[in-house]
C-alpha positions as CSV (number, residue, x, y, z in Angstrom):
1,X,7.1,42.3,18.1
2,X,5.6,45.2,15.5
3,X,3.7,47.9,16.7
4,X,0.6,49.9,15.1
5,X,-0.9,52.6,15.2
6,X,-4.5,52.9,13.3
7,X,-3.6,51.2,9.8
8,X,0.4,52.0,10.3
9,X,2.1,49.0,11.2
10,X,5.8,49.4,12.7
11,X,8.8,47.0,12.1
12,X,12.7,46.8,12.9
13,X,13.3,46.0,9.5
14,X,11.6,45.6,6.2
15,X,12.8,43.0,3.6
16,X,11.3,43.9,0.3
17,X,10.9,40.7,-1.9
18,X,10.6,37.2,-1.3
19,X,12.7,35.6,-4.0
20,X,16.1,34.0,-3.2
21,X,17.3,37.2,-1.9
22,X,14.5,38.0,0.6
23,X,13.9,34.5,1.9
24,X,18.2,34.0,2.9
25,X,18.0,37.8,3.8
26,X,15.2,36.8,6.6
27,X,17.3,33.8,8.0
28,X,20.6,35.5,8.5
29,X,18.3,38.7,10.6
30,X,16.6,35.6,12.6
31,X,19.5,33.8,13.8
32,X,21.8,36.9,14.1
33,X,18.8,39.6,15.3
34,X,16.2,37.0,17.1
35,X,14.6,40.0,18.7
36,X,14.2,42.7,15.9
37,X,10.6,42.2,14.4
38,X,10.5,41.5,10.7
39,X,8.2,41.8,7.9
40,X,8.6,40.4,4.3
41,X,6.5,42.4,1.6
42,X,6.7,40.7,-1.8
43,X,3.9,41.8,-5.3
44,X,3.4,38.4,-6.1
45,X,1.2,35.8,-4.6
46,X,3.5,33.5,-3.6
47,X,7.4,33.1,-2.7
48,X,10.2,32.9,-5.4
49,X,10.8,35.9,-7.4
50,X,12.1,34.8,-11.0
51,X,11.8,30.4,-10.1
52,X,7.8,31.7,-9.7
53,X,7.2,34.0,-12.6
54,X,9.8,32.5,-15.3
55,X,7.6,28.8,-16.4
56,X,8.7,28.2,-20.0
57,X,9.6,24.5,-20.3
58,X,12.8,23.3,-18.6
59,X,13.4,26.2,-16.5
60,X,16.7,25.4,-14.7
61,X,19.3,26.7,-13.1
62,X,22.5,27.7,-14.9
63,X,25.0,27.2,-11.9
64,X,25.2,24.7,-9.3
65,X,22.7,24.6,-6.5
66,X,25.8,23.9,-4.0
67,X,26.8,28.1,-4.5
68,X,23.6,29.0,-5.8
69,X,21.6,27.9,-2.9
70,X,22.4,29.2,0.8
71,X,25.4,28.0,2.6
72,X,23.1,27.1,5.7
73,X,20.8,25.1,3.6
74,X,22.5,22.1,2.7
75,X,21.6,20.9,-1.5
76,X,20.8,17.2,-1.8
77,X,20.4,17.1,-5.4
78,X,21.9,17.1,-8.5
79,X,24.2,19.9,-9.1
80,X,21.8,22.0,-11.6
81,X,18.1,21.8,-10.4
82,X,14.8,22.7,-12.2
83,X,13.0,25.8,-11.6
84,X,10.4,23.3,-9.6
85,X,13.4,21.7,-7.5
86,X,14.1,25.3,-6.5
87,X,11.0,26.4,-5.2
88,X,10.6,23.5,-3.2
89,X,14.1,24.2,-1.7
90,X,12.9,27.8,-1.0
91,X,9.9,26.4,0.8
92,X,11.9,24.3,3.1
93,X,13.5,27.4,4.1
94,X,10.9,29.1,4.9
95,X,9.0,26.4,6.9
96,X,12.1,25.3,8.4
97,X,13.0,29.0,10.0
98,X,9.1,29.8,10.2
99,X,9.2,32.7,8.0
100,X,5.7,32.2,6.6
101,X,4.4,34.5,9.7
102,X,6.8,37.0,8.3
103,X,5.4,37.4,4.6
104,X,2.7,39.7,3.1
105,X,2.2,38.6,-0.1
106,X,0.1,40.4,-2.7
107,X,1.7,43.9,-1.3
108,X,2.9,46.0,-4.1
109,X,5.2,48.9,-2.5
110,X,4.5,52.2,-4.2
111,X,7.0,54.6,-2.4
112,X,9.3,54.8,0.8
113,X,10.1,58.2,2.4
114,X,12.7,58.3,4.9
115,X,12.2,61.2,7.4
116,X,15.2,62.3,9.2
117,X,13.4,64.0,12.1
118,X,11.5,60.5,12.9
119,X,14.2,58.7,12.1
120,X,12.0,56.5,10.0
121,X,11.3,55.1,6.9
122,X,7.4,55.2,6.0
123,X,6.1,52.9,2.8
124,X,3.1,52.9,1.2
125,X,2.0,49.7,-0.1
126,X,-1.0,48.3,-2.3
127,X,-2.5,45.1,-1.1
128,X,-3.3,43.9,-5.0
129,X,-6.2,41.8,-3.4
130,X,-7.7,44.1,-1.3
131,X,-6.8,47.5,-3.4
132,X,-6.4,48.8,0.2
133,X,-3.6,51.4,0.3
134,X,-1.3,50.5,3.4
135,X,1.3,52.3,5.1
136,X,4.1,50.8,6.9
137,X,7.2,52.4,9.2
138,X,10.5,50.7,9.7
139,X,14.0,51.4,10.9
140,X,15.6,50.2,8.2
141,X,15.0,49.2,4.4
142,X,16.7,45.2,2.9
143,X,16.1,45.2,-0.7
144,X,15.6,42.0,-2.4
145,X,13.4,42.1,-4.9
146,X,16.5,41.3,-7.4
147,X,17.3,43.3,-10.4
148,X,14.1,41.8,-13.1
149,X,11.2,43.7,-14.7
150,X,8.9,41.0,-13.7
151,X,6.5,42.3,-15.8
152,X,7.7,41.9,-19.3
153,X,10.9,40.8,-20.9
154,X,13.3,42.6,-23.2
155,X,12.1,42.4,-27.1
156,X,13.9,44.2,-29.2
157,X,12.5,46.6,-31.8
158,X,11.9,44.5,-35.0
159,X,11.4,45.3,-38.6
160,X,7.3,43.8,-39.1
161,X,7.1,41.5,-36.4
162,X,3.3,43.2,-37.5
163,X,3.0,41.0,-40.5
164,X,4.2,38.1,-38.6
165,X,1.3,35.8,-38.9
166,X,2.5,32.9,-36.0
167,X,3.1,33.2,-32.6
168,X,5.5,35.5,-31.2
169,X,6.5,35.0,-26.9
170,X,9.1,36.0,-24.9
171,X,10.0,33.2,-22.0
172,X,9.4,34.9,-19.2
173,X,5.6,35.7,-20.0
174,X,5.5,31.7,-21.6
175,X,1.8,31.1,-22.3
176,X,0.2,28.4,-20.4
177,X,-1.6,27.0,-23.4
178,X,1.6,27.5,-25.8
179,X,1.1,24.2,-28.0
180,X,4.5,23.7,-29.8
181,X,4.0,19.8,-30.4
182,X,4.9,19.1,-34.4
183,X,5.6,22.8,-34.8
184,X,8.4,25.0,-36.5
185,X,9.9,26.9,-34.0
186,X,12.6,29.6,-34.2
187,X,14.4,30.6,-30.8
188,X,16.0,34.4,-31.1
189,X,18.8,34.7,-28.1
190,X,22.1,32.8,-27.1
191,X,22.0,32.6,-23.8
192,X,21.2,30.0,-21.0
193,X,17.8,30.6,-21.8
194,X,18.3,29.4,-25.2
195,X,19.9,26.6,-24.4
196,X,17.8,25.7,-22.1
197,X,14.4,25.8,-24.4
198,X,15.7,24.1,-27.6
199,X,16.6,20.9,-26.0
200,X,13.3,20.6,-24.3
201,X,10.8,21.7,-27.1
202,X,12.8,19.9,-29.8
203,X,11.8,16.7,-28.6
204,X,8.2,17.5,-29.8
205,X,8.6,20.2,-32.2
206,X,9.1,19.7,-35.6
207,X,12.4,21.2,-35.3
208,X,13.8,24.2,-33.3
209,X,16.2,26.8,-34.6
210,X,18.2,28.8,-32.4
211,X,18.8,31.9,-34.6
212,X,21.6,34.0,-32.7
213,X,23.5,37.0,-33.7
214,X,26.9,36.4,-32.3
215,X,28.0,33.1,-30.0
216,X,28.4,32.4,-26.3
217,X,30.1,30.4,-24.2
218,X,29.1,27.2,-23.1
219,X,30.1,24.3,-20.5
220,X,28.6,21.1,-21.2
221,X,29.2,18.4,-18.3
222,X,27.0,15.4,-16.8
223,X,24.9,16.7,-14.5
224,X,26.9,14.7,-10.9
225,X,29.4,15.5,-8.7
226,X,31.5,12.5,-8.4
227,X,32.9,14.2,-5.0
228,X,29.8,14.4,-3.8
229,X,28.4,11.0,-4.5
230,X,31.1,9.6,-3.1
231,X,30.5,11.2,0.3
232,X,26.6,10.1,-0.1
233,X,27.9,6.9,-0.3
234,X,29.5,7.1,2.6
235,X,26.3,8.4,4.4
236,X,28.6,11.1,5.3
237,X,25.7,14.3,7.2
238,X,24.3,16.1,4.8
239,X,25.7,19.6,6.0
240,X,29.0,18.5,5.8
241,X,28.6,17.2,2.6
242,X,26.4,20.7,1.2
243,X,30.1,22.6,2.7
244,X,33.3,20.3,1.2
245,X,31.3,20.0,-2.4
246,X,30.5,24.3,-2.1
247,X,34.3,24.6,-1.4
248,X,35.9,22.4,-3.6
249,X,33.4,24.2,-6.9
250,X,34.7,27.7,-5.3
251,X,38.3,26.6,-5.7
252,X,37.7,25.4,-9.0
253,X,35.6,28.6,-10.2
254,X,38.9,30.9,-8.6
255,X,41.3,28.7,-10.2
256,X,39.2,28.7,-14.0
257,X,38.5,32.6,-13.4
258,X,42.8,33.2,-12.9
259,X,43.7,30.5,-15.7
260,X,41.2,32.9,-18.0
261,X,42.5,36.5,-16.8
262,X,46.2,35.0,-17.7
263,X,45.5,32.6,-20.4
264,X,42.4,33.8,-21.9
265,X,43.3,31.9,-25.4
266,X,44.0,28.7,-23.8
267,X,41.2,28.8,-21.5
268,X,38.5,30.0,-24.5
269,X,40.3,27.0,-26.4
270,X,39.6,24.8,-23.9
271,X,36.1,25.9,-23.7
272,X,35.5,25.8,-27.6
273,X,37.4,22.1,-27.6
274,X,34.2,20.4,-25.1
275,X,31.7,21.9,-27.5
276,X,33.1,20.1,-29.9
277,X,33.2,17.1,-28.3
278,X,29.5,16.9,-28.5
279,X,29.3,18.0,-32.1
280,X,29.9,16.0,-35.2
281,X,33.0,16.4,-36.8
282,X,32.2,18.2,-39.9
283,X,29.9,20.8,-37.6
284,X,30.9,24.0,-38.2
285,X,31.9,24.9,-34.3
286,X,34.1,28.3,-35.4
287,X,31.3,30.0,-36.9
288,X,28.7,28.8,-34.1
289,X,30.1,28.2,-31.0
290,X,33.3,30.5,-30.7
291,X,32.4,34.2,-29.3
292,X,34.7,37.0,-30.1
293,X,35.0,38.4,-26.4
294,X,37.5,36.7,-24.1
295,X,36.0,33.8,-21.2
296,X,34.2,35.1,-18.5
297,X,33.2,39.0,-19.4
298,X,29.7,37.4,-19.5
299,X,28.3,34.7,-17.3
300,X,29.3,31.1,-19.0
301,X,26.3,28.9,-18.7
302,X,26.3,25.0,-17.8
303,X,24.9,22.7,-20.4
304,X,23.7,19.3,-18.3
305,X,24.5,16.6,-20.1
306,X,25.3,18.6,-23.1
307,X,21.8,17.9,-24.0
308,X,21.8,21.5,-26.4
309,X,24.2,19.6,-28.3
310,X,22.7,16.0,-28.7
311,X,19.5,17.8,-30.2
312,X,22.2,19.4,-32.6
313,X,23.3,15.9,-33.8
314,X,20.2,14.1,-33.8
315,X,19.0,16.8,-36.4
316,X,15.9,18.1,-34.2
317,X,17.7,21.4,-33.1
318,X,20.0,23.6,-35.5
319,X,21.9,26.9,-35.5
320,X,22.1,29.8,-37.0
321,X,24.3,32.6,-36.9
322,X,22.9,35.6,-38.6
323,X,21.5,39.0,-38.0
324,X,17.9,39.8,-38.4
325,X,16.9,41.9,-41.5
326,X,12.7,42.1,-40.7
327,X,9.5,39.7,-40.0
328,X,7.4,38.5,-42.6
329,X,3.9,37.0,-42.6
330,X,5.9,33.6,-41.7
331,X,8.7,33.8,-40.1
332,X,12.0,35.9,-40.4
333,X,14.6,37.3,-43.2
334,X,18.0,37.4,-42.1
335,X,20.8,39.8,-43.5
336,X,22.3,37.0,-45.5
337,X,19.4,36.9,-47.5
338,X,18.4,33.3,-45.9
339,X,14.2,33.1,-44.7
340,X,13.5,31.1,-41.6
341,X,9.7,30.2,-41.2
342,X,8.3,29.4,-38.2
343,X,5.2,28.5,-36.4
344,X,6.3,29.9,-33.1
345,X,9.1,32.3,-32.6
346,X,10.7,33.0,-29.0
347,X,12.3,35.6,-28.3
348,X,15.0,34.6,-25.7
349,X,16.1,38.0,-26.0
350,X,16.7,38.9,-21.9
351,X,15.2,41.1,-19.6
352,X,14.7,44.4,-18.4
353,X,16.7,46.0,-15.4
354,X,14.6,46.8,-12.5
355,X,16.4,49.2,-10.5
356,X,15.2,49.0,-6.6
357,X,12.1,47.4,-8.0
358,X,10.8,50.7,-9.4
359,X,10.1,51.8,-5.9
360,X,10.0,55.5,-6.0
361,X,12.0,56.3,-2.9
362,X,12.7,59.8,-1.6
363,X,14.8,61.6,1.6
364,X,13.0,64.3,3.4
365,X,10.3,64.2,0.5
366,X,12.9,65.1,-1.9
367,X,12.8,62.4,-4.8
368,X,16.4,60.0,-4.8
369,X,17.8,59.9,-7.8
370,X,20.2,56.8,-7.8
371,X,22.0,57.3,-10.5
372,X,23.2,60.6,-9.1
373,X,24.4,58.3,-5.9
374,X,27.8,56.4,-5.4
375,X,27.5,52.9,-4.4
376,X,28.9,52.0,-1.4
377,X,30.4,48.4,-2.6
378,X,27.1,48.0,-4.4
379,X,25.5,47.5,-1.5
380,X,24.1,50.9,-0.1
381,X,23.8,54.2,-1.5
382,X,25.6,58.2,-0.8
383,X,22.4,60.2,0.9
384,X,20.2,57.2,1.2
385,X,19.9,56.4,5.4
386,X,19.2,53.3,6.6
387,X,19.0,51.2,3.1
388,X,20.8,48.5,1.6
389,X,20.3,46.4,-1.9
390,X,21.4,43.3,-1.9
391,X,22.7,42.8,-5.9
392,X,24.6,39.5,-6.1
393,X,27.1,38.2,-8.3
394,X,26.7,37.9,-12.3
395,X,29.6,35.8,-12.8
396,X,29.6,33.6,-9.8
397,X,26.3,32.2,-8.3
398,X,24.0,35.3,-7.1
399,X,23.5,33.7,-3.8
400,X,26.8,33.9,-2.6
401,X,26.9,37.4,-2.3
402,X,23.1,37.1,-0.5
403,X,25.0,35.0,2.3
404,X,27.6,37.8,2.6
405,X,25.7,40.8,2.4
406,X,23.3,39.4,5.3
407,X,26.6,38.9,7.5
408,X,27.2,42.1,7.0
409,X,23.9,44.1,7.5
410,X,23.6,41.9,10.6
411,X,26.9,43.2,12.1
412,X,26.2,46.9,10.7
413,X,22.8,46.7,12.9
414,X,23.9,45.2,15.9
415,X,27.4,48.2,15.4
416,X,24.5,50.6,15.7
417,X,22.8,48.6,18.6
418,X,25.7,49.1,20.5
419,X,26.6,52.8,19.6
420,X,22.7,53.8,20.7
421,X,22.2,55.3,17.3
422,X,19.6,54.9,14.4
423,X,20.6,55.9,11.9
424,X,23.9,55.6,9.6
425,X,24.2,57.0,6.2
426,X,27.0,56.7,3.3
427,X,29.1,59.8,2.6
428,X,31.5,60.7,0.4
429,X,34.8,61.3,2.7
430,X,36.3,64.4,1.8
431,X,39.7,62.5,0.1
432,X,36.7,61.3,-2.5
433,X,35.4,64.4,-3.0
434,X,37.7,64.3,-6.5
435,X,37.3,60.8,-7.1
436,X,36.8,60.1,-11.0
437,X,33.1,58.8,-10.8
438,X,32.7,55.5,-13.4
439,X,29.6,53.8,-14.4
440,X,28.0,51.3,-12.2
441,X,30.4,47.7,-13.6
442,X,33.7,47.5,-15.0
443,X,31.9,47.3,-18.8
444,X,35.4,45.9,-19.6
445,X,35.1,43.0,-17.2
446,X,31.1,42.3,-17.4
447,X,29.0,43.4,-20.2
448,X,25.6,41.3,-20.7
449,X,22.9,43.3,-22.8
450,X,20.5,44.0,-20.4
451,X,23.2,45.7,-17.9
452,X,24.5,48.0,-20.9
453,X,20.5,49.4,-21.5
454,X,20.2,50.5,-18.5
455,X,23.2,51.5,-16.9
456,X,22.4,55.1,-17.3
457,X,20.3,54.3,-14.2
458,X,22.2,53.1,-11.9
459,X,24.2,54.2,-9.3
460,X,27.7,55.7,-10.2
461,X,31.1,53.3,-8.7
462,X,34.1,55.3,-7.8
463,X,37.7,54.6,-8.1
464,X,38.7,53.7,-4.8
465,X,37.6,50.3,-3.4
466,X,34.8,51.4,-0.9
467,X,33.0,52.7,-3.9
468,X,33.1,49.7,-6.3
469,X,31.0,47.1,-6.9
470,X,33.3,44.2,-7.6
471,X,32.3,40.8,-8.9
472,X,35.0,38.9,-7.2
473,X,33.4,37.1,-4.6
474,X,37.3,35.2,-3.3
475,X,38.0,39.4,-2.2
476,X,34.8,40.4,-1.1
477,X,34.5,36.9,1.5
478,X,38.1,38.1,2.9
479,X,36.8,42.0,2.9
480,X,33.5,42.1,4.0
481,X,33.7,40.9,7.6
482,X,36.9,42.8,8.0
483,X,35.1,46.3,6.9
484,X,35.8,49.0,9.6
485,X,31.9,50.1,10.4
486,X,33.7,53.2,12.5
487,X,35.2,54.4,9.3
488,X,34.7,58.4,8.1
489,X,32.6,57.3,5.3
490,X,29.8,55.9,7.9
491,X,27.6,58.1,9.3
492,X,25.9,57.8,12.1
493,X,23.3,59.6,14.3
């Protein structure tokens, strides 16, 4: 049960964010800590993070809802779901393990101080409804909230996108009266988002160009598991069904990831070759559709049904791969010299890092500084008590790493159950006090935009294996529950 005291309220633990993160954060700490109370505090009105605040048309997922939802939840769908299909999903969660009790919604959080006399985190919230200022306590921070600005997406810094007379959007901030029907429509990204738009708009546009500066990877495949239908048909249980389907894609996934470490020609052949399969011969695939980095440094998007593609050939949806010179009063000049006029542009141009939410959080009333921290397998923080982010994977589904990560905290907390302490905070051992210090990802392995602007803010990785933050989720299953909590580098009081 929580405690208060006047208009402090006291919990076990605080999950901040109720997104994908935050809700499969909550179950793991209810089955595995039935008697630690629990609050939720998310800034938006309702549950679902990014499937809530991202509603341009077609919103879907990009990997399959067998690793991308929770391993406890089994997926009765088709493998890639729609940003609605995925809410409702979330909401089964949370009425199935009564987590509705648990959220505040509406509740902005401002700053977290952690106090070592007390032993306490205290955070001071805004209830955005109220505009009452709340303070809350807590043994120990989950952080959840995911790694988006919610608030606005990433535009880049355009030559006279002033004297652009049409409308000009970026997808996450879609306008709920955005009338595209019969329009000229010019898409600026190519990315999953991309893909995603131009197939659905193109239908009732007048045509949609995805303008892009370089190429991407992409995976078109029908939108079925043939494994899995087959054990539907069988009436095989659900769960059991949700578990060989989530193993058999992880064994594929580790098998394509290894065939494109050692064969990265083959494999990006191999990727290029089904593209063309949905592309008329004469298409011009090499300048279009083949990147210049090797497979999997950025995340490789599914394409349902190839449906990107089938706009291609029915002539409602075209690329181009140019550079932007500047905006004009309709539409845009590229470097080559080419003009592309448009009714609507869209900037599927990605998002804006959110590191911790933009929570200001401070130790003893001294400010943190996270980028002057070492990650602690990108999970916790050097100087930071009592805290842990949950950042899932880029390359593999995000929520695999959310199952993971709750095993873990769960194990940590009951660790310091039974050593009667409360509080246990990363240090640097003194074998890495010399440590070479290296930005936050391998920028060699994993390089997307939005992680490159913004890596100056987040927390350093070292060069030893307790300090990095790998994306290899086949290590970290194997790893994880094998860490020793009673190692030097944890802390405890």
């Amino acid at each position: 049960m929580n405690t208060s005291n006047g208009s402090t309220e006291h919990f076990d633990v605080l999950i901040i964010g109720a997104g994908i993160s935050g809700i499969g954060s909550a179950v793991h700490l209810k089955e595995q800590h039935p008697n630690k109370s629990l609050c939720i505090l998310d800034g938006m009105d309702s549950f679902g993070g990014t499937w809530l605040t991202h509603k341009y048309p077609g919103i879907r997922s990009d990997s399959d809802l067998f690793t991308f939802g929770y391993r406890f939840k089994p997926w009765t769908g088709a493998p890639i779901a729609s940003g609605e299909e995925i809410l409702n999903y979330m909401n089964e969660v949370i009425d199935e393990n009564d987590l509705s009790s648990h959220i505040r919604y509406s509740h902005h959080v401002n700053h977290a101080n952690w106090c070592n006399e007390t032993q306490l985190w205290t955070v001071h919230v805004l209830n955005k409804l109220t505009q009452e200022t709340k303070t809350f306590t807590a043994e120990f921070l989950w952080m959840c909230q995911g790694y988006y600005d919610h608030k606005q997406g990433y535009i880049p810094k355009w030559q006279g996108t002033e004297k652009y007379q049409g409308k000009l959007v970026h997808p996450q901030n879609w306008p709920e009266d955005l009338d595209y029907r019969d329009k000229k429509v010019v898409i600026i990204g190519s990315g999953a988002t991309a893909a995603t738009l131009a197939p659905k708009i193109a239908a009732e546009s007048e045509h949609v160009t995805v303008l892009q500066r370089s190429p991407t990877y992409f995976f078109p495949k029908k939108n079925e598991n043939p494994l899995t239908d087959q054990l539907r048909a069988l009436n095989i249980d659900d769960a059991w069904i949700h578990e060989i389907t989530r193993q058999q894609i992880l064994q594929e996934q580790a098998g394509f990831i290894e065939m494109a470490q050692k064969y990265p020609a083959e494999v990006k052949k191999a990727l290029i070759d089904g593209v063309k399969e949905h592309l008329d011969d004469d298409f011009d695939v090499d300048k279009h559709f083949t990147p210049n980095y090797n497979p999997w440094r950025q995340r490789i998007a599914v394409v349902p049904d190839g449906d990107i593609f089938a706009g291609i050939r029915s002539g409602k949806a075209s690329i181009v791969t140019d550079e932007i010179e500047c905006f004009n009063e309709t539409g845009i000049r590229l470097k080559s010299g080419e003009q592309l006029d448009a009714d609507i542009i869209i900037s599927a141009t990605g998002f804006n890092l959110s590191v911790l939410g933009g929570i200001e959080f401070s130790v003893d009333n001294e400010i943190v500084d996270f980028s002057q921290t070492v990650g602690y397998r990108g999970l916790m923080f050097t100087g930071v008590p009592n805290m842990a982010w949950v950042m899932g994977y880029f390359r593999a589904s995000w929520t695999l790493r959310v199952d993971l990560i709750g095993d873990f905290i769960c194990r940590l907390l009951k660790h310091m159950d039974d050593k009667q302490v409360k509080q246990v905070t990363m240090t640097l051992r003194d074998e890495d006090k010399d440590m070479e210090l290296l930005p936050w990802i391998d920028t060699d392995e994993f390089n997307p935009g939005y992680m490159m602007r913004s890596m100056h803010l987040l927390p350093k990785r070292g060069n030893k294996a307790e300090w990095q933050h790998t994306q290899d989720y086949w290590s970290e299953k194997e790893l994880l529950p094998k860490v020793n909590l009673d190692d030097d580098l944890f802390i405890y009081k």
